[in-house]
C-alpha positions, -999 to +999 in steps of 0.1 A: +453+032+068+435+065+070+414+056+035+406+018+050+392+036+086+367+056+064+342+033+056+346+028+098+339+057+104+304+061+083+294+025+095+300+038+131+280+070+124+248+054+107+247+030+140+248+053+164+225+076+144+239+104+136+239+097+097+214+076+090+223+054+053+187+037+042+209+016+019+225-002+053+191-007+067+178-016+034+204-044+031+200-055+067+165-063+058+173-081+026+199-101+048+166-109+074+143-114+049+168-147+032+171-154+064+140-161+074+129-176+044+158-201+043+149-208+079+108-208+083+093-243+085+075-249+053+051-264+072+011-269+080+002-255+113-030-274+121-040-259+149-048-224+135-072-225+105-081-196+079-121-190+071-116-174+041-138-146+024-127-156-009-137-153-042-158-185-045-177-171-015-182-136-029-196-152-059-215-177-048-230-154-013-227-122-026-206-091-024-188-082+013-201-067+035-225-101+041-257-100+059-248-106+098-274-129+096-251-146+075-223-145+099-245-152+128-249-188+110-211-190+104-202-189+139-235-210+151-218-234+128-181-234+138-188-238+176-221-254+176-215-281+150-173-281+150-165-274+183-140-250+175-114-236+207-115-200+193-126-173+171-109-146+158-125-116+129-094-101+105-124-079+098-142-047+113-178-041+120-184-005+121-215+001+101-246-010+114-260-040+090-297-023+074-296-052+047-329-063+062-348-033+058-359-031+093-346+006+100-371+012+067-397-004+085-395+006+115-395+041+096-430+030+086-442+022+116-435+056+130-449+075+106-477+059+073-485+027+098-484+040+130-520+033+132-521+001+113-523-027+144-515-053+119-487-036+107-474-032+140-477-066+156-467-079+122-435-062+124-431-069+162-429-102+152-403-101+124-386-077+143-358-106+159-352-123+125-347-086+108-326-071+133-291-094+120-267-070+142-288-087+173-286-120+154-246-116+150-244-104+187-262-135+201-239-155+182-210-143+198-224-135+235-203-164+258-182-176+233-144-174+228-148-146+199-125-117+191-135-088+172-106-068+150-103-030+149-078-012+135-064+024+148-057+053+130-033+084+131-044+118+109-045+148+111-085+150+124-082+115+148-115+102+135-128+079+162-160+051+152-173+024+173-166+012+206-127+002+220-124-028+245-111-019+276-073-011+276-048-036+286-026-009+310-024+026+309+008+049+308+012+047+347+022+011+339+057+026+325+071+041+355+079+071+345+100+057+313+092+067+278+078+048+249+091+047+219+057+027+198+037+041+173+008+066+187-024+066+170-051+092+172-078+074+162-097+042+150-124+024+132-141-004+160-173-020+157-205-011+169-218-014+204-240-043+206-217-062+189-184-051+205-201-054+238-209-093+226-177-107+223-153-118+248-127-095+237-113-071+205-079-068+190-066-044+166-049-056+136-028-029+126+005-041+112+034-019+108+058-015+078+093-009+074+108+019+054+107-002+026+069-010+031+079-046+039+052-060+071+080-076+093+066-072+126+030-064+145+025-042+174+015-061+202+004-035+221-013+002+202-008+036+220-041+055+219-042+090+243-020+073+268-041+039+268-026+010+253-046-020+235-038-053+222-032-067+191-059-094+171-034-125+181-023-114+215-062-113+222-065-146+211-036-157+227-053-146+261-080-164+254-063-198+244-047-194+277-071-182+305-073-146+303-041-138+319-028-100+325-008-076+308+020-055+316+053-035+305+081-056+312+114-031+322+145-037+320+158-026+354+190-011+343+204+012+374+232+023+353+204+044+330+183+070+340+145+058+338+146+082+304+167+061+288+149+029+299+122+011+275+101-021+274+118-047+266+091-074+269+056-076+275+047-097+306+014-116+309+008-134+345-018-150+354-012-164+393+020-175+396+031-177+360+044-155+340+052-154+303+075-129+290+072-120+251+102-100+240+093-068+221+116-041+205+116-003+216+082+001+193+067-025+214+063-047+181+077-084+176+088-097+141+066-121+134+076-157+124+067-162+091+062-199+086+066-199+044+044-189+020+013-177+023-022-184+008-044-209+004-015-229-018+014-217+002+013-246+030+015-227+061-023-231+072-053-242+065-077-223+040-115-230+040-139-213+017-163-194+041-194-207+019-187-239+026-186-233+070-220-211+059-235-242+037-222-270+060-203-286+037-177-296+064-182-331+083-190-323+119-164-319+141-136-314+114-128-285+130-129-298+165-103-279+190-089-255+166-085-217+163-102-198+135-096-165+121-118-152+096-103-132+066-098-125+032-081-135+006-103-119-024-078-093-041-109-066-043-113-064-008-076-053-004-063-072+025-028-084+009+004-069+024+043-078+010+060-096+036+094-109+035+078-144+024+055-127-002+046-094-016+011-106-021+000-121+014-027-120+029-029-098+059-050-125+081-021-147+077+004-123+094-020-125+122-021-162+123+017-169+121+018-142+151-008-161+170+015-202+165+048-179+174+034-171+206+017-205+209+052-217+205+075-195+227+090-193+189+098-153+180+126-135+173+131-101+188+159-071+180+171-066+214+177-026+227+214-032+231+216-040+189+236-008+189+262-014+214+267-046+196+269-034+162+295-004+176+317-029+193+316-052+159+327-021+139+355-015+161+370-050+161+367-061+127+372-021+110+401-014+132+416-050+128+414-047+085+429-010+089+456-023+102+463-052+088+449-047+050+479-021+045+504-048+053+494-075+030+498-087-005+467-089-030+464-118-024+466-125+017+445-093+017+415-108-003+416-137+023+420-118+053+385-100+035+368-134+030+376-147+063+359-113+086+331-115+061+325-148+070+331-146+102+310-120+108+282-131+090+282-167+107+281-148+142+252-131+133+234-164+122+241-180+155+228-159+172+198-160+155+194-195+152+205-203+187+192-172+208+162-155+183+182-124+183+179-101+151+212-080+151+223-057+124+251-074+103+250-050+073+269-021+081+297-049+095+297-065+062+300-033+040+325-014+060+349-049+054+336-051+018+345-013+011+377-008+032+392-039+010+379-021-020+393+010-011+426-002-003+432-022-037+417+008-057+424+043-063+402+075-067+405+081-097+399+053-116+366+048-096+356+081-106+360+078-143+346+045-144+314+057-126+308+086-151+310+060-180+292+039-170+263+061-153+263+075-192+256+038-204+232+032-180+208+062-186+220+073-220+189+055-237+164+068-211+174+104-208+181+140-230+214+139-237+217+173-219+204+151-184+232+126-186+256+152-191+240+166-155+243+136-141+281+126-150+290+160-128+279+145-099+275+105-105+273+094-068+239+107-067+226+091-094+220+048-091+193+026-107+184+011-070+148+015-067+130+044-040+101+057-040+097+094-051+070+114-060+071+114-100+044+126-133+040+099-155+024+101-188+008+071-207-002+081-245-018+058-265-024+062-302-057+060-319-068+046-348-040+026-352-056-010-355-077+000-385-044+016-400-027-019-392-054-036-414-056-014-446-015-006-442+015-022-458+038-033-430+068-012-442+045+019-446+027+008-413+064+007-398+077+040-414+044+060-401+052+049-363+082+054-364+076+090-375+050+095-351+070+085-326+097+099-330+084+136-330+062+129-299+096+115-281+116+140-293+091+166-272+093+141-239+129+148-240+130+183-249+110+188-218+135+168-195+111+139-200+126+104-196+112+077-217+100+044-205+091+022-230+071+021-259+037-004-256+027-011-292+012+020-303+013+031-268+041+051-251+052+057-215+073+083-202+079+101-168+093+135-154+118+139-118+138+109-127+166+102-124+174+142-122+150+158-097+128+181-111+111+202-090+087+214-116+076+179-129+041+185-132+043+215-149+066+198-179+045+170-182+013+194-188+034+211-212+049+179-230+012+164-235-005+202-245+026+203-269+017+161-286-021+171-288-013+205-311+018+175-330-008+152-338-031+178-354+001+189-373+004+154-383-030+149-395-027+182-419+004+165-435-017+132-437-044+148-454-025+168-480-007+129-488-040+108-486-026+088-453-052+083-422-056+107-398-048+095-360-062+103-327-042+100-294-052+096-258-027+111-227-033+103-194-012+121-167-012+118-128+013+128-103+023+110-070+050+086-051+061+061-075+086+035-072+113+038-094+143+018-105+161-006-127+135-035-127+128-071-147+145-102-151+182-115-152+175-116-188+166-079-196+159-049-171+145-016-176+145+019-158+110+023-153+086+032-131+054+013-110+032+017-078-006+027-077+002+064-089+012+045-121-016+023-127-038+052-119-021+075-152-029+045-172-066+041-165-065+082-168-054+072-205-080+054-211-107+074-198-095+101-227-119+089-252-149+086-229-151+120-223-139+132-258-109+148-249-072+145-260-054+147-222-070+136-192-054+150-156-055+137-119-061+165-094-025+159-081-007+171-116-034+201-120-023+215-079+010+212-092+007+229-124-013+257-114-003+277-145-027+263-165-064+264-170-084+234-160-117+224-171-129+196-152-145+165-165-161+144-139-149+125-109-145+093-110-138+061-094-118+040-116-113+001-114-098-014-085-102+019-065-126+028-038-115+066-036-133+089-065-107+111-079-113+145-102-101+143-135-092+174-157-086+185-190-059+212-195-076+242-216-037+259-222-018+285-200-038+304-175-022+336-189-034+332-227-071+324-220-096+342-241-121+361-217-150+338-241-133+307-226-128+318-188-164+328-188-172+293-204-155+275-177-168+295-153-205+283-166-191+250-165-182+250-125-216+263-121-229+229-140-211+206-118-222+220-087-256+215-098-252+177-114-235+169-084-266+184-061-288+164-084-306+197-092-311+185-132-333+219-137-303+240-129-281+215-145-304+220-175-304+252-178-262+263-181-260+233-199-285+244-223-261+280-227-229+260-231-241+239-256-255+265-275-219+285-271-201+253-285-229+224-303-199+201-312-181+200-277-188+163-268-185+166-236-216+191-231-230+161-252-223+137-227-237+156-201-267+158-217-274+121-225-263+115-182-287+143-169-318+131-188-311+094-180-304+105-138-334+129-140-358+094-141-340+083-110-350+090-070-328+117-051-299+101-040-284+114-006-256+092-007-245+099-046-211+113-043-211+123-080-188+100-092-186+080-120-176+046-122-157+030-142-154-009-143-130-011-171-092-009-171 
């Protein structure tokens, strides 16, 4: 009995909180997430519509941010011509729009023309059709429009733009505390245009641990202020502007400490709505199915058609319209429960029908008391009785609480929209039957063998005997962990394909490989896969490492000086020579058994993965063998760097600095520090566009070392930017199109 109550006792600890399990709350999200896709419509909503900013319109208008202008016409069109009930903007404002040139001439006018009268009357004149932020604001001045924002929390609370007024301040919460997510800052739009519309929403949506958008804040904490979301701003609006408030639940048993909202209350003369919120003041929002313009759940129209009135009039007539995108460069997708590509204005729009509806599911503040009495009933009930049974009885006594237990939790969802933890019910009844059919042992052994099969192929030999001391720690479930990963591609290899015999061609990789892998592994590398001529390999993983960085650095410093040993033996046997290419970067990666029912690997993926790949590539470019993020070099600060550029790769807007490792720090010839040194200098003077200065230590390197191509490079990019106009607004990066 003692063994079955264990697995009570942890499942009573992780709900009260005093050992949190992310595996429990992991689970109870997978259980919600088939839930609510088993249970969403599948159906059109017709009254809320999607403007989309999609690719069609980028190509065919041009690239975002449009013209307001442009968007002046789009909403003259959708309430002048289609007599549409509302307008909603998934996007921000918060740039002024110069597109026109007016600022420039207006500039002029100050200054060169400032005594040309025709100049001046000219531009007086063109002044109202240049200005498009007046334009956009005349557009929206009366009409049902809502502007998005979004609001920030770092560490300097950057504010821009102007917020709408707050919807109730902290006074509103009696004295009681709130739980929600407090932001610093935010991003809003500019003051003639936030000042225009009716009212602005933020549309900040707020992940789970696993990154998973299940819910949206209704209400944002912002210095004690609190402001309301995209849809509950267009809800207001669909519904007469009616107030908001903290609804309380008025529990005299609990101090007002230990009392939180529970709803948010909007009243507007005698009635009131109440929308039930959880203690972060966010509602799970009611994912109708898929999402997209193919998914089925709304509407999508292709903005250029609203701008080029292709639509007949009125086709639009009494409907609600958010504008968004859909276009994968403009980064607006989020992974939902429905989809782990959907589009972020979609979340907003299902938010907007939920409340429409009275349809939304909330997790209620007394989830822990009913988990806790759960526990008790059914853990205390299978201790007892689990002990007194046969195998047999004791599997169906299992099968029955599981059952049980998970049908209660459906009803209540179905029947009262109540979100209640199930998973820590289901595992304790799942684990004390296991426990009491099994013994230790034989778990234990079992684990070790197969944690040995599992990573065996993956891992040094010397790892896996690390990990079978301590097994439990070690699973193939996917988390997110900040990992190095190396890509290393060989070069050179095509040609060889096409003068090669395949057995030679085969025999050569296979050599090749095999001494750059067995490196990997002697530094505690684990492999990923190989990729052709191409292979992949990460450090920390499955066996922390603290110094991961630093043995990836090592491991690629170590395949550069292989391959040059390679090429002597190829030389002396008349064989090609080959090149190779390593790209390394460092940061949180997801990492995990991953693939298909068919075949699963341990790998590795996220955007700190794609980003070592295009580092790869960016090897030959700049004519060196191993190409560094910024985030491996702070961590391997044993080395000496020279660095190459930055540079904003393909499908990233942030530059990043890219490095090559010159060896360790401690075996640098003075010749080569003071060549570096030289080097910093040059940057800091390509990157102040001062090409004279640039010039000059280029001019000394080069004439230090003629063959270095990347002094060559430099060369060819400083006498090609020397033609061009000072640039204030150069951030001296490069850019890269291609993968």
């Amino acid at each position: 009995m003692a063994v079955t109550l264990l697995p009570l006792v942890f499942a009573l600890m992780h709900a009260t909180g005093v050992l949190h399990l992310p595996v429990l709350q992991r689970l109870d999200d997978i259980i919600y997430d088939a839930r609510l896709r088993a249970t969403a419509p599948g159906t059109e909503d017709s009254r809320v519509v999607i403007v989309d900013i999609d690719e069609r319109s980028l190509a065919e208008v041009g690239r975002w941010p449009w013209g307001r202008h442009r968007l002046a016409s789009l909403v003259d069109e959708l309430f002048e011509r289609q007599h549409i009930a509302a307008l909603g903007f998934d996007v921000v404002f918060a740039e002024p729009d110069d597109s026109s040139g007016l600022s420039r001439l207006t500039e002029l006018a100050r200054n060169e023309f400032k005594d040309n009268t025709a100049f001046q009357d000219r531009l007086r004149q063109l002044q109202p059709s240049l200005d498009h932020d007046a334009l956009f604001a005349r557009a929206l001045q009366g009409r049902p429009v809502v502007l998005g924002y979004y609001l920030t929390s770092d560490r300097d609370g950057r504010k821009s733009g102007v917020l709408p007024a707050a919807v109730f301040d902290k006074s509103a919460l009696q004295g009681r505390v709130s739980r929600s997510t407090v932001w610093n800052g935010y991003g809003a739009n500019i003051e003639g245009l936030a000042k225009a519309a009716m009212l602005s929403g933020h549309f900040n949506p707020i992940s789970d641990g696993d990154g998973v958008i299940r819910s949206l804040p209704l209400v944002g904490e912002l210095e004690g202020r609190y402001y309301e979301s995209l849809s509950l701003s267009l809800f207001r609006l669909l519904t007469g502007m009616p107030s908001v408030a903290p609804g309380i639940a008025n529990d005299k048993l609990l101090s007002k400490q230990m009392q939180s909202v529970d709803r948010i209350v909007l009243k507007q003369g005698s009635s009131v709505m109440n929308i039930p919120v959880d203690d972060r003041l966010t509602t799970l929002i009611p994912y109708r199915g898929k999402g997209g313009p193919q998914g089925g759940s709304f509407r999508y129209i292709s903005a250029v058609d609203v701008l080029t009135s292709k639509l007949p009039p009125d086709s639009l007539k009494g409907k609600v319209i958010i504008v968004g995108t859909t276009a994968p460069g403009l980064w607006d997708q989020r992974a939902t429960p429905v989809g782990e590509a959907y589009p972020g204005v979609e979340a907003h729009a299902n938010m907007l029908t939920g409340l429409m509806d009275g349809r939304l599911a909330v997790r209620p503040d007394y989830a822990m008391g009913y988990e806790v009495v759960l526990l008790l009933i059914a853990g205390i009930g299978l201790a007892v009785c689990l002990p007194l049974l046969s195998a047999v009885r004791a599997v169906a006594l299992s099968a029955a609480a599981l059952v049980l237990l998970a049908a209660l939790n459906f009803y209540l969802y179905m029947a009262q929209g109540l979100v209640l933890p199930v998973a820590g019910s289901l595992v304790m009844a799942v684990t004390a039957f296991a426990l009491n059919m099994s013994y230790g042992y034989f778990v234990e052994s079992r684990s070790k063998r197969e944690l040995a099969q599992l990573f065996g192929t993956y891992v040094p030999p010397e790892l896996v005997d690390e990990m079978v001391k301590d097994p439990d720690s070690y699973s193939m479930q996917a988390a997110n962990r900040e990992l190095t990963v190396m890509f290393c591609d060989m070069r050179g290899f095509t040609k060889m394909s096409e003068t090669m015999e395949p057995l030679q061609l085969q025999q050569l990789l296979n050599e090749v490989f095999s001494r750059l892998t067995g490196i990997i592994r002697g530094n505690r590398g684990t492999i990923d896969k190989y990729m052709g001529d191409c292979v992949m390999a990460f450090w920390g993983a499955p066996v922390e490492i603290s110094a991961h960085a630093s043995l990836a650095v090592k491991s690629a410093l170590e395949m550069a000086n292989a391959v040059r040993d390679i090429n002597a033996e190829h030389r002396t046997k008349g064989l090609p020579e080959i090149g190779v290419g390593i790209g390394l970067n460092t940061g949180s990666m997801c990492v995990g058994d991953m693939g298909s029912n068919i075949r699963r690997a341990y790998t590795v993926v996220g955007d700190a993965v794609n980003l070592g790949s295009r580092l790869e590539g960016l090897s030959k470019a700049y004519g060196v063998d191993i190409v560094v993020s910024e985030s491996t070099r702070k961590l391997a600060s044993e080395y000496a760097w020279q660095e190459l550029d930055r540079v904003r790769v393909k499908g990233k807007d942030i530059a990043v600095a890219i490095f090559w490792p010159v060896g360790p720090a401690d075996r640098i010839p003075s010749e080569t520090a003071a060549e570096l040194k030289s080097w910093g200098q040059l940057l800091k003077a390509y990157r102040a566009q001062d090409w004279d200065q640039a010039d000059v230590v280029l001019l000394n390197l080069t004439r230090a070392n003629p063959k270095k191509y990347l002094y060559q490079l430099y060369s060819e990019r400083i006498a090609t930017m020397r033609n061009l106009p000072f640039d204030p607004s150069w951030d001296g990066a490069t850019n890269f199109e291609t993968k």
